[in-house]
Structures are given as C-alpha cells and as structure tokens.
Z-matrix of the N, CA and C atoms (Angstrom, degrees):
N
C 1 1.438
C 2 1.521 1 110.42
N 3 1.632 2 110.90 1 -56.89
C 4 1.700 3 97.68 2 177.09
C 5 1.731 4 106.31 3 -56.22
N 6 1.196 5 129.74 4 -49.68
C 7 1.334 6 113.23 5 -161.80
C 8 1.905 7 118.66 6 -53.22
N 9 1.564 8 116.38 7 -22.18
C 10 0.949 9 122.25 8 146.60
C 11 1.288 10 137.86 9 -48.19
N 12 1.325 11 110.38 10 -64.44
C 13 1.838 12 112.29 11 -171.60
C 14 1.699 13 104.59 12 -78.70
N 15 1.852 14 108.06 13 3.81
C 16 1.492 15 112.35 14 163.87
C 17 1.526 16 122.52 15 -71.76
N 18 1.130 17 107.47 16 -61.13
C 19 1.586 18 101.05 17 173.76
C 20 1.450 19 118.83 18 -50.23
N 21 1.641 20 120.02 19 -31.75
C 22 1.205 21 111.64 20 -139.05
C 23 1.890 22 81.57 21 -89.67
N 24 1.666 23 124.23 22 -44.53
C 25 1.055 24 128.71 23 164.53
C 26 1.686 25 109.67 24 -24.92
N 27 1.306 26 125.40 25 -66.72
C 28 1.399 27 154.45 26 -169.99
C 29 1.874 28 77.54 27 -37.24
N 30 1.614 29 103.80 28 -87.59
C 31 1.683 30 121.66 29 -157.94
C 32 2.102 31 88.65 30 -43.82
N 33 1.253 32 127.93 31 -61.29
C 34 1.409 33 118.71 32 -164.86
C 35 1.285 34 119.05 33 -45.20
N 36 1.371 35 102.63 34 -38.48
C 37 1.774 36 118.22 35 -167.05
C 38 1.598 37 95.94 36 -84.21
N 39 1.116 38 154.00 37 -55.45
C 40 1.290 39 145.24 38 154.96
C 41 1.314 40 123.75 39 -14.16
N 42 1.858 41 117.83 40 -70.94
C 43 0.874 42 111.45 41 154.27
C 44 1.469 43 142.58 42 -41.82
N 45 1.059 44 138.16 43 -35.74
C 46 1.617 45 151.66 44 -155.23
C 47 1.519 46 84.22 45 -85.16
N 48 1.779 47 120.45 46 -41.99
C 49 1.358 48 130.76 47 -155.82
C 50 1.869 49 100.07 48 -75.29
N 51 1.677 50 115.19 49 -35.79
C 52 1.140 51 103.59 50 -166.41
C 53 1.688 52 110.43 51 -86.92
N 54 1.454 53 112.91 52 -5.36
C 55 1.609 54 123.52 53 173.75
C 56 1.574 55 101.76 54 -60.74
N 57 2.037 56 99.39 55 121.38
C 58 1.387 57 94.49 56 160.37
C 59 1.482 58 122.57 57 -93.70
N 60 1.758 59 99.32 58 -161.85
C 61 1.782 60 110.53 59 -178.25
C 62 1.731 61 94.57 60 -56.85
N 63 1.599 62 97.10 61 -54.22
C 64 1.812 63 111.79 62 -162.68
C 65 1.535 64 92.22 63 -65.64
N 66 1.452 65 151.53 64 -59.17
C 67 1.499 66 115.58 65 172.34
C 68 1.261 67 137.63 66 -59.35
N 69 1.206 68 100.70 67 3.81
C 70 1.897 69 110.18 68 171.38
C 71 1.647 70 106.96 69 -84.57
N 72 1.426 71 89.82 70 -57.73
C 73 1.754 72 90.18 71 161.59
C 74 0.816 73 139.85 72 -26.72
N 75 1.547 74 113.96 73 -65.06
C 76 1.584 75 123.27 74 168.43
C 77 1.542 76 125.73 75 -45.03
N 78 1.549 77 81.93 76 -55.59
C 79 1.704 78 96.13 77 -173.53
C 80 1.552 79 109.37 78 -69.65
N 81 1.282 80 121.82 79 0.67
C 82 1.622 81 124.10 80 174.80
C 83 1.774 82 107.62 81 -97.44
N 84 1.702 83 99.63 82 -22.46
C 85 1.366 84 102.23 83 169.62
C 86 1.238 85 113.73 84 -73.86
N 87 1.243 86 113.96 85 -64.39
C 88 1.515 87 113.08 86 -175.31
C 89 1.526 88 106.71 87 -34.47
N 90 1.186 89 109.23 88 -52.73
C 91 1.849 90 120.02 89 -154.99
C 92 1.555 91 91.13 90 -69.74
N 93 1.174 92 150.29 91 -27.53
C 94 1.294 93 160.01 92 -168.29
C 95 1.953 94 100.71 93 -82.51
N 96 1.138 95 112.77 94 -59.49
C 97 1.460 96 132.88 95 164.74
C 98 1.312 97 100.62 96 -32.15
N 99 1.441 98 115.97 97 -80.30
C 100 1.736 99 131.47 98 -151.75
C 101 1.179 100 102.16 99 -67.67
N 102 1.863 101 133.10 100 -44.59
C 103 1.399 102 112.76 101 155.30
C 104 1.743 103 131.56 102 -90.61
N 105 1.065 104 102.39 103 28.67
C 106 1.843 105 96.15 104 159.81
C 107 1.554 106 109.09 105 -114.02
N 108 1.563 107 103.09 106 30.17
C 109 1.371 108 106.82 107 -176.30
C 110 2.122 109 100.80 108 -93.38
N 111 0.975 110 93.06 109 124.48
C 112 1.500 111 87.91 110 174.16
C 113 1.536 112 115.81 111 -47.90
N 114 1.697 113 107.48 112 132.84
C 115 1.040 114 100.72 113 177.06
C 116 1.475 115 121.34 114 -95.41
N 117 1.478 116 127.41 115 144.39
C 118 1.029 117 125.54 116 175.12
C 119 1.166 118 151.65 117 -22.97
N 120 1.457 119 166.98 118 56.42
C 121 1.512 120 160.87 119 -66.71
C 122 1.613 121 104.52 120 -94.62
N 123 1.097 122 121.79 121 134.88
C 124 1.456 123 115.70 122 -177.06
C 125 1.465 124 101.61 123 -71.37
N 126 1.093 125 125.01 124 145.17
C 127 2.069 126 142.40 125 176.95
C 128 2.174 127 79.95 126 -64.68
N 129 1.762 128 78.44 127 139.83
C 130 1.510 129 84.93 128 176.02
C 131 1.437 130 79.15 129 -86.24
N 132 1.775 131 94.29 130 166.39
C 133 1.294 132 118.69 131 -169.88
C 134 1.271 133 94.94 132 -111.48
N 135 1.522 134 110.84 133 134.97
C 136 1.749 135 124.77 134 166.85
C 137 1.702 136 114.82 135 -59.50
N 138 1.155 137 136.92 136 161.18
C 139 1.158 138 142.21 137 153.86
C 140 1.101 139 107.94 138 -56.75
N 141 1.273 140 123.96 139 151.45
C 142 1.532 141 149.10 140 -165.13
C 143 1.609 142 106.96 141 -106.02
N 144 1.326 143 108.22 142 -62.55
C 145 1.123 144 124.47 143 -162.36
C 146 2.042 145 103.77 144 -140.29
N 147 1.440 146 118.91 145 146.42
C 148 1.391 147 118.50 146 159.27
C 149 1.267 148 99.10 147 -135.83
N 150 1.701 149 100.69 148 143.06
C 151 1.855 150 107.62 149 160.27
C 152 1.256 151 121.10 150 -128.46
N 153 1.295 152 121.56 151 161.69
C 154 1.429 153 125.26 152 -160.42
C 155 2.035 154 97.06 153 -155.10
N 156 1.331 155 94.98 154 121.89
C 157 1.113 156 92.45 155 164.14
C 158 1.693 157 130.78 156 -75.29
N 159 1.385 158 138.54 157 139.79
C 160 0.942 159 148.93 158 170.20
C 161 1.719 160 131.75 159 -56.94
N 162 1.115 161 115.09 160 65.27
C 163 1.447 162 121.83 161 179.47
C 164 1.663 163 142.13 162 -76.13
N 165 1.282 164 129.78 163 113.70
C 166 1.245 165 126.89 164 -177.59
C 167 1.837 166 114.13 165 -53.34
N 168 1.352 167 128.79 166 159.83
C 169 1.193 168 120.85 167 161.52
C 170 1.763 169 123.65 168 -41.17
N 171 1.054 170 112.95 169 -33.45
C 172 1.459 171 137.61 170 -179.38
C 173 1.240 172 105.37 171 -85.04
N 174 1.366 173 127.48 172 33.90
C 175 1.704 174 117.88 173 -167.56
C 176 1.133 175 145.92 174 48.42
N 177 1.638 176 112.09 175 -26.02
C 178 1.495 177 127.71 176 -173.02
C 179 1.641 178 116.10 177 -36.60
N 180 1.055 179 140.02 178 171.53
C 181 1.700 180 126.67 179 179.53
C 182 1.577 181 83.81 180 -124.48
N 183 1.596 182 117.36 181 121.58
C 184 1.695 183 105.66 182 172.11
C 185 1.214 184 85.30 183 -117.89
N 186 1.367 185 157.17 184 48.62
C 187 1.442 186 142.42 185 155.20
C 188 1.872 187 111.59 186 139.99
N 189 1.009 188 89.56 187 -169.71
C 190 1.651 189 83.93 188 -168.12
C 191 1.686 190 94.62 189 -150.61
N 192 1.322 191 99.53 190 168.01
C 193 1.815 192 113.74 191 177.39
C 194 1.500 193 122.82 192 -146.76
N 195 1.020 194 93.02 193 162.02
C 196 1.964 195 91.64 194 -166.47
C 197 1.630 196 105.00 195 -145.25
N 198 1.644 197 98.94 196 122.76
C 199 1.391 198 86.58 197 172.00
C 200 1.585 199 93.28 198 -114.70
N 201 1.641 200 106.70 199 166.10
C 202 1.435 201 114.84 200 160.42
C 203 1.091 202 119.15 201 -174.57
N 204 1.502 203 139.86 202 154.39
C 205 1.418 204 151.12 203 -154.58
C 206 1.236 205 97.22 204 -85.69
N 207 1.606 206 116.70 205 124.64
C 208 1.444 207 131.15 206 170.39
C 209 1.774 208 79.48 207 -118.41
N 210 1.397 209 85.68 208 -178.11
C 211 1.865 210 125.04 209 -157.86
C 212 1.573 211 85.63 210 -68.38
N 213 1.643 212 120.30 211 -37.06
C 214 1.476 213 111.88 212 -148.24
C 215 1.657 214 95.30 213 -115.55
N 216 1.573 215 112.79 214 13.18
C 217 1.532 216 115.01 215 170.13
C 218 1.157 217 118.82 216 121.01
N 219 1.486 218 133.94 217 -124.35
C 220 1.662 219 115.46 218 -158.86
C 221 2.236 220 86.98 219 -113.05
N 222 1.320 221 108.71 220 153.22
C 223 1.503 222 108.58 221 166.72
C 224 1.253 223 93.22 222 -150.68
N 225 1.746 224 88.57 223 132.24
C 226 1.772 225 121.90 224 174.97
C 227 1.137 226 107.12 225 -81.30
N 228 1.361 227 139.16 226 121.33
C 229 1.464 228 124.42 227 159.04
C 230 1.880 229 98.26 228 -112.35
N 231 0.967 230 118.14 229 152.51
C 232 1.467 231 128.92 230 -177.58
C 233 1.764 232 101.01 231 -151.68
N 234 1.212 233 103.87 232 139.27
C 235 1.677 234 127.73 233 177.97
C 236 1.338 235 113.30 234 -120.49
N 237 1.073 236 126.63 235 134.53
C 238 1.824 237 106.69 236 -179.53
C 239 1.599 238 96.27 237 -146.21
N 240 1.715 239 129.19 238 165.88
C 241 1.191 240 116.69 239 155.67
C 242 1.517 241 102.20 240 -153.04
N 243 1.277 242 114.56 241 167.03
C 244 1.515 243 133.68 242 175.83
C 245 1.690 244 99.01 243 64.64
N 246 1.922 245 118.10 244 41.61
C 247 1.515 246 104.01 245 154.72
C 248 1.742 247 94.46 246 -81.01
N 249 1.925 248 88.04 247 -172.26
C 250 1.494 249 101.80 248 142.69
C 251 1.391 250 117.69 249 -70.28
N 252 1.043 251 117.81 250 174.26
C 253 1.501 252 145.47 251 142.21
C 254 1.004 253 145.33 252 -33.50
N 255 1.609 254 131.91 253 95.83
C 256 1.696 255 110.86 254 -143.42
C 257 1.667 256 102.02 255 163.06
N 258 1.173 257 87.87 256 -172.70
C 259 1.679 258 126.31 257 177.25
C 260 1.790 259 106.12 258 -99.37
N 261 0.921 260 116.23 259 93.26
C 262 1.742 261 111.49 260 -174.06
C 263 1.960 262 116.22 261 -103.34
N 264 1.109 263 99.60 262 73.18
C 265 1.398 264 110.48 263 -153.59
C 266 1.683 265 95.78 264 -67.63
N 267 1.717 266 106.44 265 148.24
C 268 1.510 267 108.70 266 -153.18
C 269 1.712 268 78.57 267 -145.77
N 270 1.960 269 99.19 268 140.16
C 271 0.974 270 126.81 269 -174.02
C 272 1.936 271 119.14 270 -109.91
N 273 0.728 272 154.33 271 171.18
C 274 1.138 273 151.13 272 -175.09
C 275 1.600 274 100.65 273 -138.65
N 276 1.349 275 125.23 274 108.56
C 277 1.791 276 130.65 275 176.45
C 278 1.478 277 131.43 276 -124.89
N 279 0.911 278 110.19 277 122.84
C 280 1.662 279 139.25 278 -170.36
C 281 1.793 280 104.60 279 -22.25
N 282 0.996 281 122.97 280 -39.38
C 283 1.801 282 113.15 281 -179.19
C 284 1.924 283 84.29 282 -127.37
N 285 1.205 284 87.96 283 152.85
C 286 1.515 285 136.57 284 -178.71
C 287 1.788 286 111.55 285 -90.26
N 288 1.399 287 111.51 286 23.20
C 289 1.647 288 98.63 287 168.96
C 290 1.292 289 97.05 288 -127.93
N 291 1.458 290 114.03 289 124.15
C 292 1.114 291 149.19 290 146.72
C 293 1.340 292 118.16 291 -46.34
N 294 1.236 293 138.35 292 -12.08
C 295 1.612 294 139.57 293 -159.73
C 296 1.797 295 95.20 294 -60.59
N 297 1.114 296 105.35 295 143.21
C 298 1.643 297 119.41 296 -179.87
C 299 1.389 298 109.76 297 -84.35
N 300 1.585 299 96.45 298 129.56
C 301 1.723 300 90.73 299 -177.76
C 302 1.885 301 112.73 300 -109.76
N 303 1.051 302 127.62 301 -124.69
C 304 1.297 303 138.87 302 161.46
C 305 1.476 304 118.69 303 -89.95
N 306 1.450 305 121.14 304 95.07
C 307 1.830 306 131.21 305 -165.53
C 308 2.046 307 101.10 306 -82.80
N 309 1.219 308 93.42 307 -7.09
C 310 1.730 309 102.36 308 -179.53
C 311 1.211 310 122.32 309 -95.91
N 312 1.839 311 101.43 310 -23.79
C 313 1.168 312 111.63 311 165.15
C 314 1.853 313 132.84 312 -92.27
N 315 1.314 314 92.52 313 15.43
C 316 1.644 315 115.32 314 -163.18
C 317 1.121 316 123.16 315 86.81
N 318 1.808 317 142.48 316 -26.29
C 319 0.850 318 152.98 317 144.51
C 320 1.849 319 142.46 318 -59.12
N 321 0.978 320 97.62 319 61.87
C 322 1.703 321 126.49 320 179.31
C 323 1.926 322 94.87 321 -33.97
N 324 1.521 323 92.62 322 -58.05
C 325 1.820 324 101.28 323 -162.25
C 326 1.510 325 93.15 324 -127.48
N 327 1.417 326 135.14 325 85.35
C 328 1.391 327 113.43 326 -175.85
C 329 1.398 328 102.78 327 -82.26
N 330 1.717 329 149.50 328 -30.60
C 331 1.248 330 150.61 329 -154.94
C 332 2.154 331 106.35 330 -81.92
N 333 1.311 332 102.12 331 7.24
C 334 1.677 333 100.72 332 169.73
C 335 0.865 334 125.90 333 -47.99
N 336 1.254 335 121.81 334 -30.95
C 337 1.932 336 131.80 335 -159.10
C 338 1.668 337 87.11 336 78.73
N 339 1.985 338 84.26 337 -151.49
C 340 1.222 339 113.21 338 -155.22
C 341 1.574 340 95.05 339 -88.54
N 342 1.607 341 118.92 340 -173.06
C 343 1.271 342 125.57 341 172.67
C 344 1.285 343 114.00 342 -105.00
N 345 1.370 344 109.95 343 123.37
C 346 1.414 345 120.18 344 -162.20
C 347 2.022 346 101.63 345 -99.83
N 348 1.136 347 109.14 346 -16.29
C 349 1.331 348 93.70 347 -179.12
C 350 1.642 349 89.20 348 167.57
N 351 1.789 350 122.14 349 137.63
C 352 1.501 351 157.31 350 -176.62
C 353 1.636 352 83.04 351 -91.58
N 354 1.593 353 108.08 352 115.28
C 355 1.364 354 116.40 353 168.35
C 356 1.653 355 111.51 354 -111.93
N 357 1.232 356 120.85 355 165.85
C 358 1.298 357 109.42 356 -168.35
C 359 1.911 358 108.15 357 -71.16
N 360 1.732 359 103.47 358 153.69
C 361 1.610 360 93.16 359 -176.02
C 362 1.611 361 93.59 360 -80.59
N 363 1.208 362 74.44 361 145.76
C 364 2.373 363 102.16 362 158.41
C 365 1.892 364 100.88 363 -80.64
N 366 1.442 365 86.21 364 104.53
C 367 1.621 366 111.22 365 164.90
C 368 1.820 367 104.19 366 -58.59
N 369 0.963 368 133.53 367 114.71
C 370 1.566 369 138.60 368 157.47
C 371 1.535 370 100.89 369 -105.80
N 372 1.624 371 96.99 370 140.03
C 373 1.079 372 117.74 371 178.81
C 374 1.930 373 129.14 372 -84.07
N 375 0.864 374 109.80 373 -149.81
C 376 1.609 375 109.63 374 174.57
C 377 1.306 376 102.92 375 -89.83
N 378 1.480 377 130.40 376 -22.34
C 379 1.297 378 129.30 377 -167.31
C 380 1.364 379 116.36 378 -99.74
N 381 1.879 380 116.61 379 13.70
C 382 0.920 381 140.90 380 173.98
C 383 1.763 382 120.62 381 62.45
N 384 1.732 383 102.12 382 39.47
C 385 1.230 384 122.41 383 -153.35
C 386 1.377 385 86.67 384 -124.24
N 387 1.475 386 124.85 385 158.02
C 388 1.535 387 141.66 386 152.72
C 389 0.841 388 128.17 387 -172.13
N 390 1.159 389 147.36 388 162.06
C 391 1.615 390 159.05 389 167.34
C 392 1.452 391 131.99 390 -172.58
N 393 1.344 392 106.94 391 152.84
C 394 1.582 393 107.11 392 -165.64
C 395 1.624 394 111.58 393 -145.52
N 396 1.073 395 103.14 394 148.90
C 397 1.904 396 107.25 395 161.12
C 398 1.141 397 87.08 396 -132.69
N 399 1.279 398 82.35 397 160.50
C 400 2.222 399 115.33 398 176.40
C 401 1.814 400 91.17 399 -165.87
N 402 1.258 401 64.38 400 162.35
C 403 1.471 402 99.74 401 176.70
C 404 1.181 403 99.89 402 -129.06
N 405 1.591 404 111.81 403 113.01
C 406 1.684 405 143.17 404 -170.34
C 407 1.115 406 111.67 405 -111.15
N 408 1.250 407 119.44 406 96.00
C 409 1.973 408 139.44 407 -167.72
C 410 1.835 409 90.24 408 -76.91
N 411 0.957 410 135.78 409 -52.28
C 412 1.581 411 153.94 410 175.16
C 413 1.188 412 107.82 411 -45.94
N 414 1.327 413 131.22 412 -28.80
C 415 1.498 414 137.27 413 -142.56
C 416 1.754 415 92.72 414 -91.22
N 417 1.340 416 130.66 415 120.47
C 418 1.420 417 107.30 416 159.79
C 419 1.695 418 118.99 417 -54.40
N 420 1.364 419 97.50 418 178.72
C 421 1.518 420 109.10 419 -165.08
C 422 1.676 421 105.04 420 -69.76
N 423 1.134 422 133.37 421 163.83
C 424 1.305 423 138.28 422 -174.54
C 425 1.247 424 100.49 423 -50.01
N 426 2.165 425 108.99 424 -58.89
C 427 1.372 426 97.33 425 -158.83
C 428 1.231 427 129.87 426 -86.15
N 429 1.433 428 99.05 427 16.42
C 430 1.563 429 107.96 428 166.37
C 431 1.632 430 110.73 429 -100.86
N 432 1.036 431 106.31 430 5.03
C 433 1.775 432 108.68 431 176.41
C 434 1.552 433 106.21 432 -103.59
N 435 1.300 434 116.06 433 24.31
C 436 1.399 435 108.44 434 -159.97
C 437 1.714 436 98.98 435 -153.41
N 438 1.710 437 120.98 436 -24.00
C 439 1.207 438 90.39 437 167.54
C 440 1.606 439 125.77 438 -99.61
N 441 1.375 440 123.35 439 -149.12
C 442 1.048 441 128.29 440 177.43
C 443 1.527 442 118.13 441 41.51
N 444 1.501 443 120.54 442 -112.51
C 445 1.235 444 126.13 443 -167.15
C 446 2.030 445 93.14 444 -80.04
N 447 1.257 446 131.86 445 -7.50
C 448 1.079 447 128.07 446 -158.15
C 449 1.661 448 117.09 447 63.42
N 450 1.456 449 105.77 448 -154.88
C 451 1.410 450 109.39 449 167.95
C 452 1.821 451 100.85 450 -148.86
N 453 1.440 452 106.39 451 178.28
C 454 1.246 453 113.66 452 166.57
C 455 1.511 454 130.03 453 -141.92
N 456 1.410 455 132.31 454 130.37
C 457 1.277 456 132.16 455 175.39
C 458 1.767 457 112.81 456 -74.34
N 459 1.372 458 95.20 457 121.45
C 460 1.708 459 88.57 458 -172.36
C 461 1.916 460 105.32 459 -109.37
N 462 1.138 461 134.93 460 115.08
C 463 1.247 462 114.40 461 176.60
C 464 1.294 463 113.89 462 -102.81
N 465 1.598 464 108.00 463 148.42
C 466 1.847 465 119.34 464 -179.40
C 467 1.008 466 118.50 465 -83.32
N 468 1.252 467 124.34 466 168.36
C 469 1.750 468 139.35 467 138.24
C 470 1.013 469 100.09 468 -5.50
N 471 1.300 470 105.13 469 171.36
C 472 2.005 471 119.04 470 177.86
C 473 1.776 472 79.81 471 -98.77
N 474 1.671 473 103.10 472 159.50
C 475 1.240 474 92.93 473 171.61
C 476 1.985 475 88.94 474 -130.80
N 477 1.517 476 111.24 475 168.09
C 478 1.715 477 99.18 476 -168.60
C 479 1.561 478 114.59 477 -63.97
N 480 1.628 479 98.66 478 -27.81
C 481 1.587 480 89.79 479 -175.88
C 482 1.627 481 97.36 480 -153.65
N 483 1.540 482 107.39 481 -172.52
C 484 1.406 483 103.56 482 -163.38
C 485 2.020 484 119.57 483 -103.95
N 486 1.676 485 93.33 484 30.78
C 487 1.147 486 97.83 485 167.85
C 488 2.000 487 117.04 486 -100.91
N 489 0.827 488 99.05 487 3.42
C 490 1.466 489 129.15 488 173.38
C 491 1.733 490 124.47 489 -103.42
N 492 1.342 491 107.55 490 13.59
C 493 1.290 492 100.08 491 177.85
C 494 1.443 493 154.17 492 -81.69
N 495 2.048 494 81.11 493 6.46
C 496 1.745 495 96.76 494 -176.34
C 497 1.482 496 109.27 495 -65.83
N 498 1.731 497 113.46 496 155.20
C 499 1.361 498 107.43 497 -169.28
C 500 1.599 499 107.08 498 -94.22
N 501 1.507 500 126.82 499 85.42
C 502 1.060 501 116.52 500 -170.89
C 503 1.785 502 84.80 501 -146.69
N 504 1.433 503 130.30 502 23.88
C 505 1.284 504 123.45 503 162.48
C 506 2.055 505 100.39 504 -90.89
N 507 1.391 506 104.30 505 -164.31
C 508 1.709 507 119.21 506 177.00
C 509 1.255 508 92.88 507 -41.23
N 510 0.946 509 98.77 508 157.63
C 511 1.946 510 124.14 509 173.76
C 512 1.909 511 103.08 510 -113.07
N 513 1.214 512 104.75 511 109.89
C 514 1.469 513 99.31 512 -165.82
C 515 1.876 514 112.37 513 -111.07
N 516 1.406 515 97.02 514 -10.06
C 517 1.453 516 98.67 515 178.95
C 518 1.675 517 96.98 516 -159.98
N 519 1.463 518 107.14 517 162.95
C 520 1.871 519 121.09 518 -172.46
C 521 1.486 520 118.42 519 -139.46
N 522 1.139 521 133.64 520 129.45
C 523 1.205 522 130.83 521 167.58
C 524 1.357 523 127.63 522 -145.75
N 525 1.149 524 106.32 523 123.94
C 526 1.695 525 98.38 524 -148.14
C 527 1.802 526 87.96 525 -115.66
N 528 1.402 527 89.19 526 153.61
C 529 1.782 528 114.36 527 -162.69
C 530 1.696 529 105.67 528 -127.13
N 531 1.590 530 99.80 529 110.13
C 532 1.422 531 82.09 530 -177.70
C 533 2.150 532 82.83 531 -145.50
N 534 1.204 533 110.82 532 -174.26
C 535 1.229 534 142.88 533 -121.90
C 536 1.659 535 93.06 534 -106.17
C-alpha cells in the first residue's frame, strides 16, 4: 500500500512545485473576475397562499377563506360561523371588491364581475358552524386570482339540499382576494 500512495505523493508534490508566482496571479485574477460578475436576479416568487376575510353587506366578519397552490393545484379552505344551517353554496368572481351594494335589490355585491368558477358549498351545521377544503381543478391558478382587479369568494344562502348548489341564490357574505 505505501509503495502506491508513494509515487502518486511523488507526481502531487512535483506538480504544486512547478506552479508559479505569475500562475497564482492569474488564477487569483480570474477568481476575482468570476465573482464581481453580477449575479443573476432571483425569479420573483408567486404567492403561495391569499386570505380574505368573509364579510356580510353590514360589515359583520362571519368567517374567512384561503386559497393556495398545492402540488395538485388551487385549495379553498373557508371557515365560517353564526350562519343558518345548510348547504352554503360558494362562487369564485372575476374582481376582488367586495363594496356593498343594494341586498333589496338582489344585489348584496354587484361589482364581482363574472363567475369564474362553482366551488364546492361549506356544509354548516346546527351549531351554525362550517368549513371546508377542496381541491378546485376549475379554479384558475392563484396567480391569476391575485393580480390586477384580484378576485372574490362570494358565499350564498343555505340552500335545502345539494341539488341546488349553483351560486346564483342571495349573496350573504364577500371576500375579495387580491395581490
């Protein structure tokens, strides 16, 4: 074994021996060069997650919602308390202002836009409690729910059962998601 790691010792120490001052030089230039080179800009990073609290026309806060990008796409989580009882079918809409409009005139939130996507309803219980996650294949991507005009989660009325769950009853709460 030593007579091995002898020669090879022998060849290292030679070499190291034939390096001059002027290739140290260089090689301290270069290395001086390669980091005062600007480094590249880090990729802005997308949002992860947005939340928005859940508001009645009347201001009240009945719950809040969260969307954010998992591995397998967009997930709604929503919390709510003191509805009725029910099927509370929840809409997903194109601008992000919540401003309260006329609730007498059918329009709770008229400035939503359009409907961007039927998310699953939040089951509330008798104890006027509910909440839900899903995973919403339909849902655009976060970071399109988040710039510009944003978007907003609007939730309905209870409806009696769950063949009725499109969101086109009262608009009972708003939360708008923006960037």
């Amino acid at each position: 074994m030593r007579r091995t790691l002898l020669p090879a010792a022998a060849v290292l120490l030679a070499l190291t021996a034939c390096t001059t001052d002027d290739g140290q030089e260089q090689l301290r230039s270069d290395l001086a060069e390669v980091t005062a080179e600007e480094e590249p800009e880090s990729p802005v990073l997308e949002p992860a997650e947005a939340t928005t609290e859940l508001v009645d026309p009347e201001g009240s806060v009945l719950g809040g919602a969260t969307v954010s990008t998992v591995e397998q796409g967009t997930e709604v989580t929503v919390d709510v308390a003191g509805l009725t009882p029910g099927f509370h079918p929840m809409g997903l809409y194109a601008v992000g202002d919540c401003t309260p409009g006329d609730a007498a005139a059918g329009a709770p939130f008229p400035s939503v836009g359009e409907l961007l996507a039927v998310l699953p309803p939040v089951l509330v219980l008798d104890d006027g409690v509910g909440s839900l996650t899903a995973l919403v294949e339909s849902t655009p991507a976060l970071e399109e729910l988040v710039v510009a005009d944003g978007s907003a989660l609007v939730l309905q009325e209870a409806v009696p059962d769950l063949a009725a769950v499109e969101p086109t009853g009262s608009a009972l709460a708003c939360g708008a998601f923006s960037g």
